[in-house]
N, C-alpha and C positions, 0 to 999 in steps of 0.2 A: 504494500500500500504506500504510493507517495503520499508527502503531507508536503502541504501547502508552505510556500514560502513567502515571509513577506518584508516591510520597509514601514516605518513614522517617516511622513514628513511632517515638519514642523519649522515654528520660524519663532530664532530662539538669537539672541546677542550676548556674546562674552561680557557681562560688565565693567569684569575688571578692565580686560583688553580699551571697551570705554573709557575709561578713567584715565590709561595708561593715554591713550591717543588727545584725550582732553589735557592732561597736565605737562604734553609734548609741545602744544598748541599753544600754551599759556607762556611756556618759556621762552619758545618762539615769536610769542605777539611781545615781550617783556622785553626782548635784545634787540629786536631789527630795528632800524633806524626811522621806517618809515610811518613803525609806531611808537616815537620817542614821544612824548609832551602832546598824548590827544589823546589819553584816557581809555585808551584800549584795552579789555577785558575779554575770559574769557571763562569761566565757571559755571558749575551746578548749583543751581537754586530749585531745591526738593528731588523733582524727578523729571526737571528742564533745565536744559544746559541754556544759560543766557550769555549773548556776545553783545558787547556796548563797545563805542569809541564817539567821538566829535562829530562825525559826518557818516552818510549812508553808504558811501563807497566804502570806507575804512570797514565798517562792519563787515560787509562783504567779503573784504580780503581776510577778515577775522576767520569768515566761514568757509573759504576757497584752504587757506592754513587747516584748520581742523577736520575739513573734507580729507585732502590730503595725508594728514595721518593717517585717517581712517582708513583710508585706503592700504598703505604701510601694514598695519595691523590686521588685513587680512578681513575687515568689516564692511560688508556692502553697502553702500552708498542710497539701497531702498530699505536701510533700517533707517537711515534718518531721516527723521519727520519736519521739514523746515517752516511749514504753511504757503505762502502767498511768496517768500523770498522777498520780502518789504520791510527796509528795517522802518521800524515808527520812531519818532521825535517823542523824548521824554524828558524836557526839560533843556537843558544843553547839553542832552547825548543824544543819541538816538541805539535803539535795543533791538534784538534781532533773537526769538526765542525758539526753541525746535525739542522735539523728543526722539525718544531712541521708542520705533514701533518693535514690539516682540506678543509673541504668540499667533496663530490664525484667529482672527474673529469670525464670527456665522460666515459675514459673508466671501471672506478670502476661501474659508474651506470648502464652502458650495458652489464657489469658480474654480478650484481644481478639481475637486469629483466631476463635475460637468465637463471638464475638458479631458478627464483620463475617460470617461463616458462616451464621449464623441468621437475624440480620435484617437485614446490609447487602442493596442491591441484585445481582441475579444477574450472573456475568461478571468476580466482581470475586474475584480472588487475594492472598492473605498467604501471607508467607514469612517463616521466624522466622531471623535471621542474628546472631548472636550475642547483642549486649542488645537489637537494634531489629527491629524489624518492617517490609517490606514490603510496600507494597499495589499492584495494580497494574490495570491495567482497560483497553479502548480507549473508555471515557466517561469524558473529566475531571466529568462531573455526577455519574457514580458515586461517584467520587473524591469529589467534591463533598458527596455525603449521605453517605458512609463518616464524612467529619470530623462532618457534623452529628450523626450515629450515637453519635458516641464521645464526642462534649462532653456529651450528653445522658446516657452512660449513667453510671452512681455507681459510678466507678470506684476503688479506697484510695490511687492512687499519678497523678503526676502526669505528661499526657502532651504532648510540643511534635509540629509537624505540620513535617517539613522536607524539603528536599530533592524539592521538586515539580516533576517536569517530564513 
């Protein structure tokens, strides 16, 4: 009797890896010269990372800088949640605020079932179990193209493959 083989996907962010990418960014905004004397920040406040400096450009570069880490560290760029990319005027700074997205909500995990549904291979099951998804199939090749499926397709949040057996 075969037994079925399967995979979690889920969409899950290093924290720490966070932190590490954020306190790189901070060093960085603290020594370059082109943020000397404009009040340039870049820090967590609760479970929002806020970037301020003098002007809307400067923020920006705050966030192009802490992008970049991210990247460094191995963290996808649709974990971070930016809004509108508009920094707002608060006084004589202007603040620029973003979250780090993790887990599937309803709706991310009933656009991937729906796409392993449509064009994954036939034979093969998702299960939505809290924030993760399971897939399950007795062809690990199914298994196999399900992943190739989902890297392929443009999806806004980011997703790891785990728990294969």
């Amino acid at each position: 009797m075969v037994a079925d083989s399967s995979f979690d996907i889920v969409s899950k962010v290093d924290r720490q890896e966070v932190d590490n990418a954020l306190n790189q960014a901070g060093k960085e905004v603290a020594q370059r010269y082109d943020f000397k004397n404009v009040g340039a920040s870049i820090a967590w406040s609760g479970e929002k990372i806020v970037m301020a400096a003098n002007s809307a450009e400067r923020v920006l570069a705050i966030l192009d800088v802490f992008e970049t880490k991210l990247i460094k560290r191995g963290i996808s760029l649709k974990s971070l949640e930016v809004g509108d990319r508009e920094p707002k005027p608060s006084g004589k700074e202007y603040r620029l605020e973003s979250t780090i997205k993790e887990g599937l909500a309803g709706d991310a995990a009933k656009k991937i079932t729906k796409i392993i549904r449509d064009e994954g291979p036939k034979g093969v099951k998702t299960q939505i179990t809290g924030d993760e998804v399971r897939v399950t199939s007795k062809s690990r090749d199914a298994l196999q193209d399900v992943i190739t499926l989902l890297k392929g397709a443009d999806l806004d949040f980011a997703l790891q493959f785990v728990n294969y057996r």
